[in-house]
N, C-alpha and C positions, 0 to 999 in steps of 0.2 A: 504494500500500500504506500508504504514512502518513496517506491519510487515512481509511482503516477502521481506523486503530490510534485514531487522535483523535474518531474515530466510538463506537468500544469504550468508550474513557476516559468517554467523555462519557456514556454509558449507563450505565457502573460508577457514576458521580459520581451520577446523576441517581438513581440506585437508593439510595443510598448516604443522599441528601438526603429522600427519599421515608419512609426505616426511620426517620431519627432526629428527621425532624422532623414526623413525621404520625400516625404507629402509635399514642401514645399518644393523642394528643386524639381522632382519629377509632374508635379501640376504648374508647371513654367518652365516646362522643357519644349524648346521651341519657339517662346514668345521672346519678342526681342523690347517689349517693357513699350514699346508706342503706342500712341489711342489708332496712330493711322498709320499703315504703312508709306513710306516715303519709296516713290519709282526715282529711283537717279542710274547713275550712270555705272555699266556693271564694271569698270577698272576701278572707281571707287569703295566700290565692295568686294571684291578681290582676295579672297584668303577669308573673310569673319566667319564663314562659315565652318573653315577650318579651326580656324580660332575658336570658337564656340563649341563646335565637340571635341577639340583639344581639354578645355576647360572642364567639361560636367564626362572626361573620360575614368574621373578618381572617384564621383559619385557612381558611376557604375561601375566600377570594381569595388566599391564600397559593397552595392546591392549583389554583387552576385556572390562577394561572403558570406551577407545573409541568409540568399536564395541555398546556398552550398549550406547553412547551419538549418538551415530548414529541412531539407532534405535529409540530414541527419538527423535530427530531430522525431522527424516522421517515421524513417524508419526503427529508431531506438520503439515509440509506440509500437507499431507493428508486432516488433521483436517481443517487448513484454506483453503485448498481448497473446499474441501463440507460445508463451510460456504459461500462463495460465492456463489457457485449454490442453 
């Protein structure tokens, strides 16, 4: 029993790290922060794109640790559950 309680925690936590430190980068992933896009001239923008998913390429390596603790996580359930039966 304690360890689906340490099963539980670790899923509260994992949720918990997921709200506070993703929600905002990944719900403004893509907006470039203007009410209107500006059409100018494409030598002037030339690379930001690059630049831009150069920038938010540490928040997805951040997420896909998560995704990879998640995945363990899951599986550890699994496991203790086909030890019980």
């Amino acid at each position: 029993m304690s360890v689906f309680c340490f099963l539980q925690i670790e899923t509260y936590n994992l949720k918990h790290e997921i709200e506070s430190r993703f929600f905002d980068p990944l719900i403004l992933f893509g907006e470039s922060g203007f009410v209107f896009e500006e059409e100018g001239d494409e030598a002037e923008t030339a690379g930001d794109h690059e630049l831009q998913i150069s920038r938010s390429l540490k928040v997805f390596n951040e997420f896909l640790n998560v995704i990879r603790r998640i995945v363990d996580l899951s599986k550890n359930i699994v496991y203790q559950m086909n030890g019980l039966y």
